[in-house]
PDB file of N, H, CA, C and O in Angstrom:
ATOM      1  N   UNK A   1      78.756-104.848  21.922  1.00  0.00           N
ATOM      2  CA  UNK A   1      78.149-103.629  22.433  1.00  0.00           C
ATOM      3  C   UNK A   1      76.629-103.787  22.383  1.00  0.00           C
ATOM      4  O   UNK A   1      76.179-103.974  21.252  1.00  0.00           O
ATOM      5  N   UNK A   2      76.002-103.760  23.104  1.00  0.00           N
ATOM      6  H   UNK A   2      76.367-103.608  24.023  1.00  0.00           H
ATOM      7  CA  UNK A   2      74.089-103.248  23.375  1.00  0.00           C
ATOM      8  C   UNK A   2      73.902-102.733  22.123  1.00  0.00           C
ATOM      9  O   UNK A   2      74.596-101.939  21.488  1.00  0.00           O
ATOM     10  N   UNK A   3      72.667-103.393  21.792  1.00  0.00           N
ATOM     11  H   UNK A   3      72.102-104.038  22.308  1.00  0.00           H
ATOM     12  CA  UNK A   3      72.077-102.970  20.568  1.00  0.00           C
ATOM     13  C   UNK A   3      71.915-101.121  20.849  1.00  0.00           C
ATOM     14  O   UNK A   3      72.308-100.138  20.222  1.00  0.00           O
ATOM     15  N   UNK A   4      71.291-101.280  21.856  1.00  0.00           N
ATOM     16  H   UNK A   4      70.971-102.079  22.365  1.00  0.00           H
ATOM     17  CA  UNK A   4      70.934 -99.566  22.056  1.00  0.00           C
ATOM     18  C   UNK A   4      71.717 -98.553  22.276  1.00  0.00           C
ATOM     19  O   UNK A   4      71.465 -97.402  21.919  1.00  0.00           O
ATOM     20  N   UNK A   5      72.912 -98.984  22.994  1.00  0.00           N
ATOM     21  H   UNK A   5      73.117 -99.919  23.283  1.00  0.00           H
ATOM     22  CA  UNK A   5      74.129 -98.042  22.853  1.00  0.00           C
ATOM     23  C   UNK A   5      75.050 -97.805  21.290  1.00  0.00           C
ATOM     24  O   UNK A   5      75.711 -96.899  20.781  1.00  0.00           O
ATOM     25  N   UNK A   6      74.725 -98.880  21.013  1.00  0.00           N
ATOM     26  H   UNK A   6      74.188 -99.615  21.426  1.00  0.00           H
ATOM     27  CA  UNK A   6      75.358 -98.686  19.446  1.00  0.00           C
ATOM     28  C   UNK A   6      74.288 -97.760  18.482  1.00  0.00           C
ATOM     29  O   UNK A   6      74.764 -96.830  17.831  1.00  0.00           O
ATOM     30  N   UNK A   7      72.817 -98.055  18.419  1.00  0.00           N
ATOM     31  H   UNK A   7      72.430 -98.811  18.948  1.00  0.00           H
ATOM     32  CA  UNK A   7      72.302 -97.089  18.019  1.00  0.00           C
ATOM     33  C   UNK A   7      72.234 -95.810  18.589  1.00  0.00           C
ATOM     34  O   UNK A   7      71.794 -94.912  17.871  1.00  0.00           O
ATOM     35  N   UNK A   8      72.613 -95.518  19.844  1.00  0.00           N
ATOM     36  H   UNK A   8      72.971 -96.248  20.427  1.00  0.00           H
ATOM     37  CA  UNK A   8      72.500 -94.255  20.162  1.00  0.00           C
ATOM     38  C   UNK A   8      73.821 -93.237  19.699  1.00  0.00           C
ATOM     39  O   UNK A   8      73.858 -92.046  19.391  1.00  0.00           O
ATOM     40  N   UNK A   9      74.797 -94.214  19.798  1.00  0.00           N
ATOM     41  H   UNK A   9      74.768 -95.181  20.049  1.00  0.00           H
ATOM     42  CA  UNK A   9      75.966 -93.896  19.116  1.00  0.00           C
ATOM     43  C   UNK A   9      75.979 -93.231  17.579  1.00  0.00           C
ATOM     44  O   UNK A   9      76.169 -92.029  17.392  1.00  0.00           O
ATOM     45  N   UNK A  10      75.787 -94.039  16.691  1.00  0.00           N
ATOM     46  H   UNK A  10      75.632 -95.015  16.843  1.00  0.00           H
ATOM     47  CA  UNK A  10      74.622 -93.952  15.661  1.00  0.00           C
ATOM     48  C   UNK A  10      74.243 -92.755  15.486  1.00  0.00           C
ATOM     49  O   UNK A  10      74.665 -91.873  14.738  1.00  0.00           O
ATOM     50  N   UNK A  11      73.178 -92.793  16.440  1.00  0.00           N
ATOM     51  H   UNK A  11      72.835 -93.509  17.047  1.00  0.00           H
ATOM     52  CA  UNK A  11      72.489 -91.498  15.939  1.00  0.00           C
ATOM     53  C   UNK A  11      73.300 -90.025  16.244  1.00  0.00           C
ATOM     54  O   UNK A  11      73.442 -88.995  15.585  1.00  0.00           O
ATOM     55  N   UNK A  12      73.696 -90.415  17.419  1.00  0.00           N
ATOM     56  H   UNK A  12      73.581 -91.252  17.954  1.00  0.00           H
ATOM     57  CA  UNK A  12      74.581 -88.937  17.537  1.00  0.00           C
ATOM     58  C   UNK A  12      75.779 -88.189  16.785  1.00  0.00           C
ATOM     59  O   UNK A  12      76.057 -86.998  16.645  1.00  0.00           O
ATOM     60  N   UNK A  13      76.512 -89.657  16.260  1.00  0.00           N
ATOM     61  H   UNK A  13      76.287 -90.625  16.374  1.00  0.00           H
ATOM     62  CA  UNK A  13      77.139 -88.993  15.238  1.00  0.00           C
ATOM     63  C   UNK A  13      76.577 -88.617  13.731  1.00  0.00           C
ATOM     64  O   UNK A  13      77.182 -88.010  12.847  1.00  0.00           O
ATOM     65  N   UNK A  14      75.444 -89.076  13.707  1.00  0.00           N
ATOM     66  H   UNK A  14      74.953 -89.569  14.425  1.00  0.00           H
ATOM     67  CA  UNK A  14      74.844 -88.826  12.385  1.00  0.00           C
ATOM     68  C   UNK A  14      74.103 -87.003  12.687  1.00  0.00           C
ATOM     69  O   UNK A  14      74.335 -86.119  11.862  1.00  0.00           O
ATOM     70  N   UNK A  15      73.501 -86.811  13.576  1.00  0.00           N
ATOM     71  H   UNK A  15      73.312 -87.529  14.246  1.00  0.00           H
ATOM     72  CA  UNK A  15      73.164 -85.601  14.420  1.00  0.00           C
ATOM     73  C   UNK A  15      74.234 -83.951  14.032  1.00  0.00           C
ATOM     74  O   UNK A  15      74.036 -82.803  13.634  1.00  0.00           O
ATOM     75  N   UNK A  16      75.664 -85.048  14.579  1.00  0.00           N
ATOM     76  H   UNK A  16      75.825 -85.981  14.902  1.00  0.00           H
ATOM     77  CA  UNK A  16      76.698 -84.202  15.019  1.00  0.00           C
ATOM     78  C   UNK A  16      77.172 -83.776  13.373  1.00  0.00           C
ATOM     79  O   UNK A  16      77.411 -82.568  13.357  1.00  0.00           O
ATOM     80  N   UNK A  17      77.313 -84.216  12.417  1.00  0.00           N
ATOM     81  H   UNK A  17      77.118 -85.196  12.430  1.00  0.00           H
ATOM     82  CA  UNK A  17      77.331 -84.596  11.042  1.00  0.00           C
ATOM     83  C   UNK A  17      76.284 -83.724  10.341  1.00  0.00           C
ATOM     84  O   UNK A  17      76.514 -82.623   9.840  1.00  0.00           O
ATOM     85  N   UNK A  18      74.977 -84.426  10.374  1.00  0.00           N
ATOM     86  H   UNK A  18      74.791 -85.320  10.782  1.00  0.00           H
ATOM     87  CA  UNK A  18      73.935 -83.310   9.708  1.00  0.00           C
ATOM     88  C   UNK A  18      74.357 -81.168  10.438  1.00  0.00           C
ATOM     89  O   UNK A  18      74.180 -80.010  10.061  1.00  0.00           O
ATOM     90  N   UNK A  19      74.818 -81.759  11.337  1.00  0.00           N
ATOM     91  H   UNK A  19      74.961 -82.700  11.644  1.00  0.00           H
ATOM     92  CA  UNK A  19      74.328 -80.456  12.223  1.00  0.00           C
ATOM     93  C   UNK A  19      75.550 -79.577  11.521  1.00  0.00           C
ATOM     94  O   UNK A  19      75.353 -78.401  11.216  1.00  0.00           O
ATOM     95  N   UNK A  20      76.435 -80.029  11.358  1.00  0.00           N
ATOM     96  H   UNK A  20      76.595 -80.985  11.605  1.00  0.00           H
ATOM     97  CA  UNK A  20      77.819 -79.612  10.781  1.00  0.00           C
ATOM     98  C   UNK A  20      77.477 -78.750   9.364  1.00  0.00           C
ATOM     99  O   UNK A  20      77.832 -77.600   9.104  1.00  0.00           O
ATOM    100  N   UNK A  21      76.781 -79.550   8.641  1.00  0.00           N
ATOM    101  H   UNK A  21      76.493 -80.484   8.852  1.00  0.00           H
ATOM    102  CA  UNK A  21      76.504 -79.838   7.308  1.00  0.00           C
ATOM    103  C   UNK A  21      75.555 -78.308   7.259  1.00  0.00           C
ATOM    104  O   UNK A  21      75.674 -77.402   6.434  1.00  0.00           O
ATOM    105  N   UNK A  22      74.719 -78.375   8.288  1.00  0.00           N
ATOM    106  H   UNK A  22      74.622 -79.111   8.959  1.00  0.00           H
ATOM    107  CA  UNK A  22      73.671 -77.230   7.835  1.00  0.00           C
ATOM    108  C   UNK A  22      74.227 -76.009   8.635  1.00  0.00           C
ATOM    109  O   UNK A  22      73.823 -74.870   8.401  1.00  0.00           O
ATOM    110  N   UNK A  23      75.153 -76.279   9.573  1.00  0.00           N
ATOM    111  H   UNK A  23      75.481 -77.204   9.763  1.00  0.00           H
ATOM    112  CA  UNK A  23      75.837 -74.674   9.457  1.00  0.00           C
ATOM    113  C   UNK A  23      77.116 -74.244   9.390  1.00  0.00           C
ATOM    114  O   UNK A  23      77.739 -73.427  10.068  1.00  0.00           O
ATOM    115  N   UNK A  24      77.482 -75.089   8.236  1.00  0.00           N
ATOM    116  H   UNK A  24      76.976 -75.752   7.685  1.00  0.00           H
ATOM    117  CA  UNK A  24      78.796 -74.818   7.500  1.00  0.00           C
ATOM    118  C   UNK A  24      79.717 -74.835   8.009  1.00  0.00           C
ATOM    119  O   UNK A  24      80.509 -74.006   7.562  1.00  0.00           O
ATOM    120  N   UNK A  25      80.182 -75.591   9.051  1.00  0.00           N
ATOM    121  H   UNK A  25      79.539 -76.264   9.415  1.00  0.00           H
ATOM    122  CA  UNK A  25      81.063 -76.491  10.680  1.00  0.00           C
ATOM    123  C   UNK A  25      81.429 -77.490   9.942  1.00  0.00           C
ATOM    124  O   UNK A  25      80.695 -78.133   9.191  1.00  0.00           O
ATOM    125  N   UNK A  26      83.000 -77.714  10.205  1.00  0.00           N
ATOM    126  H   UNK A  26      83.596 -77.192  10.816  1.00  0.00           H
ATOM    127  CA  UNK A  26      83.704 -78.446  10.335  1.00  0.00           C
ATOM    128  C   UNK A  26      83.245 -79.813  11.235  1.00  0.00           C
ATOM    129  O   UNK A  26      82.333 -79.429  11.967  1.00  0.00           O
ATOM    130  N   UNK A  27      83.443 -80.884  11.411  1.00  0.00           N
ATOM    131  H   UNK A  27      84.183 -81.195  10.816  1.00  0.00           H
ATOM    132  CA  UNK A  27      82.760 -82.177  12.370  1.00  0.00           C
ATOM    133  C   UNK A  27      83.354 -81.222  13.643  1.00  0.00           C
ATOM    134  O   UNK A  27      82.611 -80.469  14.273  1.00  0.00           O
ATOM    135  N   UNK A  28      85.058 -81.388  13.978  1.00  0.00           N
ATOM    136  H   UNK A  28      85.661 -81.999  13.467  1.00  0.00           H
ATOM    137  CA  UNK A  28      85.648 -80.961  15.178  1.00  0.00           C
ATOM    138  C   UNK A  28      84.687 -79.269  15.669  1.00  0.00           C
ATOM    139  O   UNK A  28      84.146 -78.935  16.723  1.00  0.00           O
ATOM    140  N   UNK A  29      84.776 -78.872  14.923  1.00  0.00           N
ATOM    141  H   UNK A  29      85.215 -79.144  14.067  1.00  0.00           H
ATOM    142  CA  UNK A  29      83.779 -77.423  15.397  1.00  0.00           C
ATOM    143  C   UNK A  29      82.549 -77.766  15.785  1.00  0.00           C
ATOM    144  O   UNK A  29      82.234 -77.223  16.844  1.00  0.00           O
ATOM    145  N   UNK A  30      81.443 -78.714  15.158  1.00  0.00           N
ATOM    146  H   UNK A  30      81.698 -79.155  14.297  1.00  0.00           H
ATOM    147  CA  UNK A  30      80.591 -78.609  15.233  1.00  0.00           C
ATOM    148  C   UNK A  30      80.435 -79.623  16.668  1.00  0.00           C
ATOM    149  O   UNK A  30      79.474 -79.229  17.329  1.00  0.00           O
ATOM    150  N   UNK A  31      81.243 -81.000  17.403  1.00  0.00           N
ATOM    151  H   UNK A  31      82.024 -81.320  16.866  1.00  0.00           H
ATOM    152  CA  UNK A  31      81.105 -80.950  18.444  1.00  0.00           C
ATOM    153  C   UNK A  31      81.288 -80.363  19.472  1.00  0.00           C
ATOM    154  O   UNK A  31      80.758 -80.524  20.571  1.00  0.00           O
ATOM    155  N   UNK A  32      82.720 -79.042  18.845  1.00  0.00           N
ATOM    156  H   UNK A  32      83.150 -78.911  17.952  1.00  0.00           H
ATOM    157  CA  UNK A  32      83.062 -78.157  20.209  1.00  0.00           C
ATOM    158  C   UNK A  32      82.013 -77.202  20.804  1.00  0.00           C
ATOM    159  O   UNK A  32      81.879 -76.625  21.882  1.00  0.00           O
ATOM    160  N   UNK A  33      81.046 -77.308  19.178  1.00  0.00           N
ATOM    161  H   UNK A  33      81.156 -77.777  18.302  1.00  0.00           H
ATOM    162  CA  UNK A  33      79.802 -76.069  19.819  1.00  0.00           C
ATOM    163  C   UNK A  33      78.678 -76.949  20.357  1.00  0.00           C
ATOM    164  O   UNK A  33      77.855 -76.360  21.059  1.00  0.00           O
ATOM    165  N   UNK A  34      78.522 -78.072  20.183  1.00  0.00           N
ATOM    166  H   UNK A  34      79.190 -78.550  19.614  1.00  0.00           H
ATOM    167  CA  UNK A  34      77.452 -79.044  20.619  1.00  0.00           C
ATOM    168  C   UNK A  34      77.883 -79.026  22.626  1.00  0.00           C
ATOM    169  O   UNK A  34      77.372 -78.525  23.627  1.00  0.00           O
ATOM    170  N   UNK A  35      79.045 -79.858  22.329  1.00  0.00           N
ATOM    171  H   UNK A  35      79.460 -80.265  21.516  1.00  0.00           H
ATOM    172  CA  UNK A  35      80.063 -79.654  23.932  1.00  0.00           C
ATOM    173  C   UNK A  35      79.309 -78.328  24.275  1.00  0.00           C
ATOM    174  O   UNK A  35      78.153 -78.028  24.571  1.00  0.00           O
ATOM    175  N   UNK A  36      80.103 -77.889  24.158  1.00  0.00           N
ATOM    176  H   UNK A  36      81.043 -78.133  23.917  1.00  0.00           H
ATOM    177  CA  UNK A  36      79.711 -75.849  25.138  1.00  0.00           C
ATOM    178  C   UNK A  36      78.702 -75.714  25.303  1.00  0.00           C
ATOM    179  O   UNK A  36      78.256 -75.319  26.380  1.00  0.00           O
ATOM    180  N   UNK A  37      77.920 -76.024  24.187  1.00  0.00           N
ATOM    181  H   UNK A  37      78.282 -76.345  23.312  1.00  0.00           H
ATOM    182  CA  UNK A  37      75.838 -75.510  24.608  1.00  0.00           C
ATOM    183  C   UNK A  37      75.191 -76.502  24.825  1.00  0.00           C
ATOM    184  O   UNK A  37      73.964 -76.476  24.735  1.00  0.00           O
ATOM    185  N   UNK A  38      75.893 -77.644  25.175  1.00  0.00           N
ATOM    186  H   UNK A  38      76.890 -77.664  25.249  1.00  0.00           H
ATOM    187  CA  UNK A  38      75.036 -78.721  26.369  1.00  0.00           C
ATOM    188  C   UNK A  38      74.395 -79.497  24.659  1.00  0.00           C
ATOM    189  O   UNK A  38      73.901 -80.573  24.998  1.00  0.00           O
ATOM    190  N   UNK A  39      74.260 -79.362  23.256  1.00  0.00           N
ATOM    191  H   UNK A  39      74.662 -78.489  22.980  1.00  0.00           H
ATOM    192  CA  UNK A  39      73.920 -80.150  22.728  1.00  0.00           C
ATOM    193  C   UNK A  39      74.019 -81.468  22.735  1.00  0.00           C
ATOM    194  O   UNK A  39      72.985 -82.129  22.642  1.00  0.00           O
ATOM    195  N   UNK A  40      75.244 -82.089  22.844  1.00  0.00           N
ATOM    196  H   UNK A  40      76.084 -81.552  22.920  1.00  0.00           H
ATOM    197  CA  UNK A  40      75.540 -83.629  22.964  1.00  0.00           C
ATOM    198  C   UNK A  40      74.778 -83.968  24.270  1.00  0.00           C
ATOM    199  O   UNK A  40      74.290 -85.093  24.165  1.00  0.00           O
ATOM    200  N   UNK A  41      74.543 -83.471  25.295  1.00  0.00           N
ATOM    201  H   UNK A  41      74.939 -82.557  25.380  1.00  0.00           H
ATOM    202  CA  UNK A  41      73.636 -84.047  26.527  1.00  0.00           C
ATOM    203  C   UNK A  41      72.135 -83.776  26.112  1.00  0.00           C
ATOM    204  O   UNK A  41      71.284 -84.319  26.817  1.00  0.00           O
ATOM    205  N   UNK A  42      71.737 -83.053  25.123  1.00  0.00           N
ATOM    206  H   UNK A  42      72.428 -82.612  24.550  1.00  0.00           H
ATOM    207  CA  UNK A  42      70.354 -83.003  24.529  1.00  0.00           C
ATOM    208  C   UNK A  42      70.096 -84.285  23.928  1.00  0.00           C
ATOM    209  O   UNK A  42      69.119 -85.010  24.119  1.00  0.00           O
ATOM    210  N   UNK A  43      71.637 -84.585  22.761  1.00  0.00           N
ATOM    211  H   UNK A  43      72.430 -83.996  22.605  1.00  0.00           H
ATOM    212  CA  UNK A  43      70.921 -85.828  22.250  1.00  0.00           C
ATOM    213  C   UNK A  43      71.042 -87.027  22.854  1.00  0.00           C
ATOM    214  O   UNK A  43      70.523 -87.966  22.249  1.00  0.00           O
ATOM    215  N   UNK A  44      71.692 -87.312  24.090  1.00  0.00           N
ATOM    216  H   UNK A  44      72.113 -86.549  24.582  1.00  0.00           H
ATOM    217  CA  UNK A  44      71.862 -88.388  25.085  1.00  0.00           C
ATOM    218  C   UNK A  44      70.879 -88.584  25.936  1.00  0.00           C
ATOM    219  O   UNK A  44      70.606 -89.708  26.357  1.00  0.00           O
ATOM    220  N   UNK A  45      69.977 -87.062  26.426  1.00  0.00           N
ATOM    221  H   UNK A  45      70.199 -86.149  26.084  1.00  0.00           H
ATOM    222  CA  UNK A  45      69.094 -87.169  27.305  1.00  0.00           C
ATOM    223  C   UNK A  45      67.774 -87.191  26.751  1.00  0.00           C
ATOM    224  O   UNK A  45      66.818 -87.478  27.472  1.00  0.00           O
ATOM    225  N   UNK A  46      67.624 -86.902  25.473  1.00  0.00           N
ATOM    226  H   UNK A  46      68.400 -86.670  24.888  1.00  0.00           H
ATOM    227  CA  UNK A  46      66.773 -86.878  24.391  1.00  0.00           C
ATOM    228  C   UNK A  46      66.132 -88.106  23.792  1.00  0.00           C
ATOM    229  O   UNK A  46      64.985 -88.520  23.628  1.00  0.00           O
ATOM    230  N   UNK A  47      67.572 -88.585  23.491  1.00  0.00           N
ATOM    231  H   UNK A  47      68.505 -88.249  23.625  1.00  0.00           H
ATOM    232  CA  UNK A  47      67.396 -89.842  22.691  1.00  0.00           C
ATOM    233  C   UNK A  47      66.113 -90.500  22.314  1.00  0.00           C
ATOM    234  O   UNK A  47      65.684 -90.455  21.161  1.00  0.00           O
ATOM    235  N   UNK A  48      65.600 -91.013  23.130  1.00  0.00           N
ATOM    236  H   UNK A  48      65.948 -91.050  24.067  1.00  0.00           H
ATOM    237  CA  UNK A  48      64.259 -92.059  23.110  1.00  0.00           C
ATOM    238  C   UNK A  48      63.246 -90.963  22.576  1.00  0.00           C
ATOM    239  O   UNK A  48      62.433 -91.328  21.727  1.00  0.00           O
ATOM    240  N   UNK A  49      63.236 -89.869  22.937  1.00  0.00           N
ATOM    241  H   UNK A  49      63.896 -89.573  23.627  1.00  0.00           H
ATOM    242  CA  UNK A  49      61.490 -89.000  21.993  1.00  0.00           C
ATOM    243  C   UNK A  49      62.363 -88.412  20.777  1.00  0.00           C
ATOM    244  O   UNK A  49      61.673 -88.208  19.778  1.00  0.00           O
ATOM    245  N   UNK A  50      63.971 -88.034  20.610  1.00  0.00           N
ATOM    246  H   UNK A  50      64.532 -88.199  21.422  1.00  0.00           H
ATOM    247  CA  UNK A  50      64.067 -87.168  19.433  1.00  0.00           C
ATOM    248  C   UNK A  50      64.445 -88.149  18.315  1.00  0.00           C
ATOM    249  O   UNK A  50      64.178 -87.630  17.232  1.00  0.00           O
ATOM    250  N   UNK A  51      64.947 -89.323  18.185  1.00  0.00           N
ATOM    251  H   UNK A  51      65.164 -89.745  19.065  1.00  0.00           H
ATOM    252  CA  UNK A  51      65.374 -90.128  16.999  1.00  0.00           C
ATOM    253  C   UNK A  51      63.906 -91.092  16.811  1.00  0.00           C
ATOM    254  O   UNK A  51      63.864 -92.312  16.651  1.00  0.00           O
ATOM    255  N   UNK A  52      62.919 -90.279  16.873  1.00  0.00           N
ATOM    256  H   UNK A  52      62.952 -89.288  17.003  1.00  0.00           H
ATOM    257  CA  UNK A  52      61.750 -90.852  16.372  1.00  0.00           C
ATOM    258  C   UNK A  52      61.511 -89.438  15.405  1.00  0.00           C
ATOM    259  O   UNK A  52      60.753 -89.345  14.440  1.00  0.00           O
ATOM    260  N   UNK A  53      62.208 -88.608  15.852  1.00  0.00           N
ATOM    261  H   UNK A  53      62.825 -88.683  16.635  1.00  0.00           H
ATOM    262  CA  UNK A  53      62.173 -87.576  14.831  1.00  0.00           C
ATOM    263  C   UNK A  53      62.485 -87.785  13.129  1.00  0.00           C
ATOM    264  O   UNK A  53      62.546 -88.934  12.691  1.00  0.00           O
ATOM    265  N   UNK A  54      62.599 -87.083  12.582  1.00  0.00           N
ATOM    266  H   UNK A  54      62.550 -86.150  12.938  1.00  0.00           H
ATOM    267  CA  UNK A  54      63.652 -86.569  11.278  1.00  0.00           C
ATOM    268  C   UNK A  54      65.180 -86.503  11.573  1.00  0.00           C
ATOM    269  O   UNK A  54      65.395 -86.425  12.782  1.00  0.00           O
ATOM    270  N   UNK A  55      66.195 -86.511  10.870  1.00  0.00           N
ATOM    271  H   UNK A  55      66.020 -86.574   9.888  1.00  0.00           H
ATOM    272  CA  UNK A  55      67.073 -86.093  11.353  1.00  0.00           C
ATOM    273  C   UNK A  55      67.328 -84.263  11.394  1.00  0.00           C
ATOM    274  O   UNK A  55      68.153 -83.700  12.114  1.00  0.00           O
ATOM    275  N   UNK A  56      66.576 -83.724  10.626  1.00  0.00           N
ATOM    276  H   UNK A  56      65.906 -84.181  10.042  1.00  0.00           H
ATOM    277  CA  UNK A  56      66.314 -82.447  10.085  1.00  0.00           C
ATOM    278  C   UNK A  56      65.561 -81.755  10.957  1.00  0.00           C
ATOM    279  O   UNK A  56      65.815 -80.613  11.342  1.00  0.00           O
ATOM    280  N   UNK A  57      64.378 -82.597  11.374  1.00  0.00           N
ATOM    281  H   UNK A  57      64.171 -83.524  11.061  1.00  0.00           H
ATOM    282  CA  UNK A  57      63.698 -81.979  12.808  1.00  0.00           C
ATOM    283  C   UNK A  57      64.601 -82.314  13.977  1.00  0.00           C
ATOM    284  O   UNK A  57      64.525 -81.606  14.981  1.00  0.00           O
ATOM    285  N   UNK A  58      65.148 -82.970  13.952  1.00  0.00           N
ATOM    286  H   UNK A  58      65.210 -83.546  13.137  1.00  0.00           H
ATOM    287  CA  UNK A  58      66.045 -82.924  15.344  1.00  0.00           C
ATOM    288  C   UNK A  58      67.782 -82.145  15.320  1.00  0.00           C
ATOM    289  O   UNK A  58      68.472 -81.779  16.271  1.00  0.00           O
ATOM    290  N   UNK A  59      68.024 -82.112  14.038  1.00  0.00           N
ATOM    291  H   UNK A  59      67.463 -82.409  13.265  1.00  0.00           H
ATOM    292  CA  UNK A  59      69.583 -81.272  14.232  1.00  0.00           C
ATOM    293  C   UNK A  59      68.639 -79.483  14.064  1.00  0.00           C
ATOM    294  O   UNK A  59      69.441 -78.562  14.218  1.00  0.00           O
ATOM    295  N   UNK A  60      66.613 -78.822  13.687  1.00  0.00           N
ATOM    296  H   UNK A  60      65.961 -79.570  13.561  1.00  0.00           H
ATOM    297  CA  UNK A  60      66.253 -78.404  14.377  1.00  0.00           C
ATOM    298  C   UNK A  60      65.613 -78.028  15.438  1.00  0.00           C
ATOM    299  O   UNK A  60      65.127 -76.913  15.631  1.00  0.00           O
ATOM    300  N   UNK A  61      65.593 -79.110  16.279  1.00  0.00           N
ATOM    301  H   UNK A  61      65.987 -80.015  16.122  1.00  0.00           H
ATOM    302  CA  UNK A  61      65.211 -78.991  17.754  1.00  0.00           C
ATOM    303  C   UNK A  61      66.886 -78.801  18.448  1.00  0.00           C
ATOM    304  O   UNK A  61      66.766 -78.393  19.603  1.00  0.00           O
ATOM    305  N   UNK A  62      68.031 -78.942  18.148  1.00  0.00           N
ATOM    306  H   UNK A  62      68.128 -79.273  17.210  1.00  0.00           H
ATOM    307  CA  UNK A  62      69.636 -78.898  18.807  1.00  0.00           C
ATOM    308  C   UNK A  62      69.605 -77.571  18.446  1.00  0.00           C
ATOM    309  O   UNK A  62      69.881 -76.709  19.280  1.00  0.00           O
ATOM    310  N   UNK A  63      69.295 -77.280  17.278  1.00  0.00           N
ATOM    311  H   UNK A  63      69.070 -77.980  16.600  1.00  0.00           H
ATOM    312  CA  UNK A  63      69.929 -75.874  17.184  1.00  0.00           C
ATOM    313  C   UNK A  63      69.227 -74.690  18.057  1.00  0.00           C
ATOM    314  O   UNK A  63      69.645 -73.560  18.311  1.00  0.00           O
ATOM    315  N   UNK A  64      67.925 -75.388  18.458  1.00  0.00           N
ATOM    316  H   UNK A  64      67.585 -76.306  18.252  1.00  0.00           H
ATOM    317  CA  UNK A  64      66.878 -74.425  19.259  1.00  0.00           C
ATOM    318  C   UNK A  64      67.381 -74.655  20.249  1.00  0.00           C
ATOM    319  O   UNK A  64      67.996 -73.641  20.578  1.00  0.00           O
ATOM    320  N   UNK A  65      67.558 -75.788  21.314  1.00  0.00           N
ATOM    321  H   UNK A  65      67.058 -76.611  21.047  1.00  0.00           H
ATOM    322  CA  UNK A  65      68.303 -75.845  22.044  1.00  0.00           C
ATOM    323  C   UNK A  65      68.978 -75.314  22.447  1.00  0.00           C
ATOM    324  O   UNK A  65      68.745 -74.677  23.474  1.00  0.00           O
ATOM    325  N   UNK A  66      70.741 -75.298  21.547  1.00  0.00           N
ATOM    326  H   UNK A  66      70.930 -75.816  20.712  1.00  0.00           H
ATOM    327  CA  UNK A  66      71.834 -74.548  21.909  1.00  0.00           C
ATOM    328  C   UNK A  66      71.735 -73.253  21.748  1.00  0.00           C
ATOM    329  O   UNK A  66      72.861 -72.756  21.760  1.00  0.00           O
ATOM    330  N   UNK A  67      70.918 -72.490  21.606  1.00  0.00           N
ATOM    331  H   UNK A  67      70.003 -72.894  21.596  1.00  0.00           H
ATOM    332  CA  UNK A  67      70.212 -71.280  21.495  1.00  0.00           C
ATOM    333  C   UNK A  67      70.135 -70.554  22.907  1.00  0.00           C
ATOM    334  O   UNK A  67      70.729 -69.622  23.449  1.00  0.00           O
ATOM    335  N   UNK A  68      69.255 -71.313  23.191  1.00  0.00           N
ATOM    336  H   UNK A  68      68.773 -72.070  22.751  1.00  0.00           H
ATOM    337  CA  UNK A  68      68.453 -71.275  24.816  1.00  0.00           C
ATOM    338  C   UNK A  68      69.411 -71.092  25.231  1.00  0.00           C
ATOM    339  O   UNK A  68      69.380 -69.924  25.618  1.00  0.00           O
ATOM    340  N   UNK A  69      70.543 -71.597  25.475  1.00  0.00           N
ATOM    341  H   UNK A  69      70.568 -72.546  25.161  1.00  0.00           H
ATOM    342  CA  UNK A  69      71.942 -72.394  25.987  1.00  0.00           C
ATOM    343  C   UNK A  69      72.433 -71.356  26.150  1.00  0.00           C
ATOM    344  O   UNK A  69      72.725 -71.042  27.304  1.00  0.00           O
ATOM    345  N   UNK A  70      72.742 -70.316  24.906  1.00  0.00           N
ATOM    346  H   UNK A  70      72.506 -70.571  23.968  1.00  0.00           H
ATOM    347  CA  UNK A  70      73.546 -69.429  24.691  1.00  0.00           C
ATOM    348  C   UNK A  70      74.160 -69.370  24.094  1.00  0.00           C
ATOM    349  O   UNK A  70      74.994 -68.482  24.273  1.00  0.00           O
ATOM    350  N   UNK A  71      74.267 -70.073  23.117  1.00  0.00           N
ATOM    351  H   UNK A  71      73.590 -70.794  22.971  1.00  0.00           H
ATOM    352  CA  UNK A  71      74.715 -70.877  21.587  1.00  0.00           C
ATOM    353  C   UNK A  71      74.129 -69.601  20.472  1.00  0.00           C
ATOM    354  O   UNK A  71      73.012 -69.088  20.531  1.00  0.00           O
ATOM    355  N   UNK A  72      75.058 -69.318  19.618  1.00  0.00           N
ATOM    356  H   UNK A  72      75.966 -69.735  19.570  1.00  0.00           H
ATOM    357  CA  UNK A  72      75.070 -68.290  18.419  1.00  0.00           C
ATOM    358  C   UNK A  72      74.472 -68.604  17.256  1.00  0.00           C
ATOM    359  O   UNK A  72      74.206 -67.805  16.358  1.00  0.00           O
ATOM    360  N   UNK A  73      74.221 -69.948  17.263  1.00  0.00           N
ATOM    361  H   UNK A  73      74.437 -70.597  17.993  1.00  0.00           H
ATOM    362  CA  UNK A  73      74.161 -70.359  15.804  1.00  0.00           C
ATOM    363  C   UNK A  73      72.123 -70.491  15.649  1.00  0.00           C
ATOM    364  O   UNK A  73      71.345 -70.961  16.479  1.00  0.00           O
ATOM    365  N   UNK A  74      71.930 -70.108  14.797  1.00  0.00           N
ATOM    366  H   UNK A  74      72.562 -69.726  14.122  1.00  0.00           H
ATOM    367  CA  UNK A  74      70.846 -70.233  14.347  1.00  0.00           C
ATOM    368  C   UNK A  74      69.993 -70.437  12.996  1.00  0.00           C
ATOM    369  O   UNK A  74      68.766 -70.520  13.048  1.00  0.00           O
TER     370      UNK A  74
END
């Protein structure tokens, strides 16, 4: 596999994981709400400026995100 697809891989499940973690989501919940509010295409289309981030600044830049989106969680 591409070095870069494997890290992007990587990072998104680490993302999908932290993101879980800080709002008390299950993994399966926390991609079904990523899915629905366009998060997982944030961190795919993201990628290259947000995993220069934190992981903390970037699972809060998703949550601002899925916000916008129409996403509940805050």
């Amino acid at each position: 596999m591409e070095t870069k697809i494997k890290d992007k891989i990587e990072y998104t499940v680490i993302c999908i994981s932290e993101f879980a973690k800080k709002h008390q989501l299950t993994l399966p919940q926390a991609f079904n709400y990523l899915k629905r509010w366009k998060g997982i295409d944030f961190l795919d289309k993201g990628y290259d400026v947000e995993h220069l981030f934190s992981i903390e600044d970037a699972v809060d830049d998703l949550t601002a995100y899925c916000k916008r989106q129409g996403g509940q969680l805050a």
